[in-house]
C-alpha positions in Angstrom: 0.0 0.0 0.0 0.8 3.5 -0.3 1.7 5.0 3.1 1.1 9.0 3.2 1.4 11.0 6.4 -1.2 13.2 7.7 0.8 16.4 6.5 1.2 14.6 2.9 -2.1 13.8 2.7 -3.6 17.4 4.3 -1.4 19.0 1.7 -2.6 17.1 -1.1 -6.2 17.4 -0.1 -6.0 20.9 0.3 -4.1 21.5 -3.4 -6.8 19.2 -4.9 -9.5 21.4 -4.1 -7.8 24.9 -4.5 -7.4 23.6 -8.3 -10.7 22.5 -8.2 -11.7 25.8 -7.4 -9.0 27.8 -9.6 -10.1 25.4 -12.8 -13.9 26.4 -12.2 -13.0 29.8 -11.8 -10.7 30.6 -14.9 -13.5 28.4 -16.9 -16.3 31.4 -15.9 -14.3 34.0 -16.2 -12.9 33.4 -20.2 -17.0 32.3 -20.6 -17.9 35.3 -18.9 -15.8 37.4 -21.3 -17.1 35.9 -24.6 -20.2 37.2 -23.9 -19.4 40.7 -23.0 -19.1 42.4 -26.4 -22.1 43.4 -28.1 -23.2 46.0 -30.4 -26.5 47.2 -30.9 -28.3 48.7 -33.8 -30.9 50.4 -32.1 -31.5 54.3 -30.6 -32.9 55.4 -27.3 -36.1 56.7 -27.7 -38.0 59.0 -24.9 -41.8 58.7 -24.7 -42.9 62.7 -25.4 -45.8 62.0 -23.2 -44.7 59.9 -20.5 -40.9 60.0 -20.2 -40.4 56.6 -20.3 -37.3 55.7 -22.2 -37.1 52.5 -24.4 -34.6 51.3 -27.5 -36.2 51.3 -30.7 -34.9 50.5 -34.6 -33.2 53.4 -36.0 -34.7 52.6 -39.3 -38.8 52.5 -38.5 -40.4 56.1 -38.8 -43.3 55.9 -36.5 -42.5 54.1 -33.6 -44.7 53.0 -30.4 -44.4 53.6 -26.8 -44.5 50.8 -25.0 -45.8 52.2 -21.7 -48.4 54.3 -22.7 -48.9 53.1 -26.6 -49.0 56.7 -27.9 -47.1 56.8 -31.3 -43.7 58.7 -31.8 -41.8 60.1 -34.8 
């Protein structure tokens, strides 16, 4: 058999799960950063009536509010 002393075996334990930990943590963080950049094709729009601001396509004329439905150039 393998014979391991309590400081061995502490020591390994405890580097087992700190790369456990490291691995899961470097794997989120380069997921985390593919996501991040985006771009957007759309304006911010503010309601005339109600001040409620929303994103809407740049390229639609008339758009609609979607709080209080009134239409806005």
């Amino acid at each position: 058999m393998i014979e391991l002393s309590s400081t061995a075996a502490f020591t390994l334990y405890l580097s087992l799960t700190l790369g456990g930990v490291l691995g899961v943590w470097i794997y989120n963080h380069f997921r985390s950063r593919r996501n991040k950049i985006r771009t957007v094709h759309q304006k911010l729009t503010t309601c005339e009536y109600c001040h409620f601001a929303f994103l809407s396509n740049p390229d639609v004329a008339i758009v609609r509010c979607p709080q209080c439905q009134s239409y806005l150039k």
